[in-house]
Steps between C-alpha positions, in 0.01 A plus 500: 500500500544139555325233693711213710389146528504560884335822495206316259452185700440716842267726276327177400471346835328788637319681212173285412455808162841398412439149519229457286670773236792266499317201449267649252783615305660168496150390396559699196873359381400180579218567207731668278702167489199294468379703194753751378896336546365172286473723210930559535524057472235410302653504174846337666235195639280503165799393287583288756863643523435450883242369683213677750713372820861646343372799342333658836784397688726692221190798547565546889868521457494739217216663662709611820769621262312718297348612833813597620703576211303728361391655825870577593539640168220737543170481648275711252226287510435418879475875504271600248272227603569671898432857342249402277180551749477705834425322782570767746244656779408255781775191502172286663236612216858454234536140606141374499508678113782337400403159650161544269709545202714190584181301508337601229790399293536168654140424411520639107826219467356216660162590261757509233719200572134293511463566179866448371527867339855670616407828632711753592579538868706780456229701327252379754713597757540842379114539443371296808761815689380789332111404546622458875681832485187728346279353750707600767541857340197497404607595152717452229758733737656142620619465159848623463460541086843591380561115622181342346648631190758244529267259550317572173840511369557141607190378420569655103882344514433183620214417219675653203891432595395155583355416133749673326798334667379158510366567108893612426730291699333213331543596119843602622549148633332329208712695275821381727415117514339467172843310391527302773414099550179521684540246762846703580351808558224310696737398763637841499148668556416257757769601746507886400123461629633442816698835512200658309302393776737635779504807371143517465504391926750756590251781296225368670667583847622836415165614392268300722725462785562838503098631474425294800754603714400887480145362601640343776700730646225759452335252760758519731491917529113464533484309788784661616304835465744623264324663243699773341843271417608569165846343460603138631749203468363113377662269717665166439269311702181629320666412191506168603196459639318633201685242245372225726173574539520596137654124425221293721218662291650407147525106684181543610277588147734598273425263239169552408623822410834345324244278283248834404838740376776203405242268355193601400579827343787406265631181413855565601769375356884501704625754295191676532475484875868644470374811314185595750750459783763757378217720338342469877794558695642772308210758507459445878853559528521833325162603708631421784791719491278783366286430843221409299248259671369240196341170545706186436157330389463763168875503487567180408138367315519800290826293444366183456269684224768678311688128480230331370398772281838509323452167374116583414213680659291146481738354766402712744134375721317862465211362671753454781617888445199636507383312854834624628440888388166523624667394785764753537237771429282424765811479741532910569144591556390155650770498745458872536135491578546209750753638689343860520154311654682278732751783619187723522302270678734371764602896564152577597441175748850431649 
C-alpha cells in the first residue's frame, strides 16, 4: 500500500487525529537531528576537516540519499520498526496511543539534549512505542517479540561491532601510514574525513530515515482507520520530507552534541576521525541490510572508543562513558514507562 502526496494533504486538511500525528511525528525527526544525526559529523567538524555550517549541509544531502538509497534497495527496517508493536483495535483509541508515545519521546531528547548526553532516539523510539503498545493491549500482547529480538540484536551489534571496528581499522591504518611523512598523510586524512563523514550521513539516513518513516506512515493508516495493513510502499516525497526535517534539527542543536562525542570524549586526531567514521558507517551498513534497527549514537561512539583505545585506554574520557551508558540504560525502561502512563492516561480521558 502506498500513500500519495494528494491523497495525504486532503487527509490532513480534514483529519484533526492525523494532523497532530503528523506533526508530532515530525516533532520527533526534528529531535533526532537535533540530538542523534550530530553524532554522524561530529568527528568530520572536531578535526576541523569541515566546519559546523558545511558538514550539516553535507548531512542533509547524504541524509536523503541514504534515505532513499537504501530504502529502494530494501526496506527491512521501516518494517520491523512497522511490525514491531500492534496497534490494531480502535484506529481512534490507536492514534491517541501512538501520539503518547511520540511525546514521551520528544520530552526524554529535549531532557537529554539539556544536558548534552547523545541519547538514542532510535531506542527511545522503539521503547516510548512498545510502552504505548502494552497499554493499549493491556499487556505485553502488543509486543510482536520475534521483532524485539532484532532490536536486542541491534542494540548487542551496534556496542560491540562499533569498538571492535574502530579499535581495528585504526591499527590497520597505523600499521599502513607508519612510513609515511606525517604532514602528508595529514592532508590526506583531512579530506578522506570528508568522505568518512558522508558515509557516516548517508548511514544515518538509511537507518534513521528509514525508522521514522514506518512511524509515520503507521500514522497515516491510524487516522485513516486502517488498522490491519501489513505491507506498504515509502514514497519519494516522505523521503524527502524526513531528510529535511531531519537536516533543520542538526542546524538547530547539533553542536552541543558534536562538542560532548567529537570533543570531549576523545581527543581526535584526522586520521583518527577517519577511522570512527568507516568503523561507524560500516556496521550500520551491514545492519541495515540484515534489517536490523541499531542506533547511530552507540554505533559510532562505541567507535570513537575503539579509536582512541587503540592508541591507549587513557585517551579515552571514561567519566564521559560512563554519563553516556547510564544514559543509554535508562533509555528502554524510562521511555517505556513514560510512554505506557501517558498512552494509558490519555486512553482513559480522551
Amino acid at each position: 500500500m502506498t500513500v500519495t502526496l494528494s491523497s495525504f494533504l486532503a487527509d490532513l486538511i480534514s483529519n484533526p487525529i492525523l494532523l497532530v500525528t503528523v506533526a508530532l511525528t515530525l516533532g520527533v525527526i526534528l529531535v533526532n537531528g537535533w540530538t542523534d544525526a550530530p553524532n554522524a559529523i561530529a568527528t568530520v567538524v572536531s578535526t576541523r576537516a569541515m566546519t559546523p555550517q558545511k558538514a550539516i549541509i553535507m548531512a542533509a544531502i547524504f541524509n536523503f540519499f541514504g534515505v532513499f538509497l537504501m530504502t529502494l534497495i530494501n526496506a527491512n527496517v521501516a518494517e520491523t520498526i512497522y511490525n514491531m508493536v500492534d496497534f490494531s483495535g480502535d484506529a481512534r483509541v490507536s492514534s491517541i496511543a501512538l501520539c503518547a508515545s511520540l511525546f514521551a519521546i520528544v520530552l526524554w531528547a529535549v531532557a537529554a539534549w539539556k544536558f548534552g548526553i547523545p541519547t538514542s532516539e532510535s531506542h527511545a523510539l522503539i521503547a516510548g512505542l512498545s510502552g504505548s503498545a502494552i497499554a493499549l493491549q493491556g499487556g505485553l500482547d502488543g509486543i510482536n517479540g520475534a521483532q524485539w529480538l532484532k532490536v536486542l540484536y541491534g542494540l548487542l551489534i551496534s556496542v560491540v561491532f562499533g569498538f571492535i571496528l574502530g579499535f581495528v581499522i585504526t591499527k590497520i591504518i597505523v600499521m599502513l601510514f607508519k612510513a609515511v611523512d606525517r604532514r602528508v598523510a595529514s592532508r590526506f586524512f583531512q579530506k578522506a574525513q570528508v568522505a568518512g563523514g558522508a558515509a557516516m550521513a548517508f548511514m544515518h539516513g538509511a537507518q534513521d530515515g528509514q525508522k521514522f518513516m514506518g512511524v509515520f506512515l503507521l500514522g497515516v493508516f491510524l487516522a485513516r482507520g486502517q488498522t490491519e495493513v501489513s505491507s506498504f510502499v515509502i514514497p519519494v516525497w516522505l523521503m524527502v520530507l524526513c531528510s529535511l526535517v531531519m537536516a533543520l534539527g542538526t542546524s538547530i542543536g547539533g553542536l552541543r552534541i558534536i562538542k560532548t562525542v567529537g570533543m570531549d570524549m576523545v581527543k581526535l586526531k584526522p586520521y583518527q576521525g577517519f577511522c570512527a567514521d568507516a568503523a561507524g558507517a560500516l556496521s550500520l551498513f551491514l545492519c541495515s541490510v540484515f534489517g536490523i534497527p541499531v542506533s547511530t549514537t552507540h554505533t559510532k561512539v562505541t567507535a570513537i572508543m575503539g579509536v582512541g583505545a587503540a592508541k591507549r585506554a587513557s585517551s579515552v574520557n571514561w567519566i564521559i562513558v560512563k554519563d553516556m551508558f547510564l544514559a543509554w540504560m535508562m533509555t528502554f525502561p524510562g521511555c517505556a514507562l513514560v510512554g505506557f502512563v501517558i498512552s494509558w492516561v490519555f486512553i482513559h480521558i480522551l
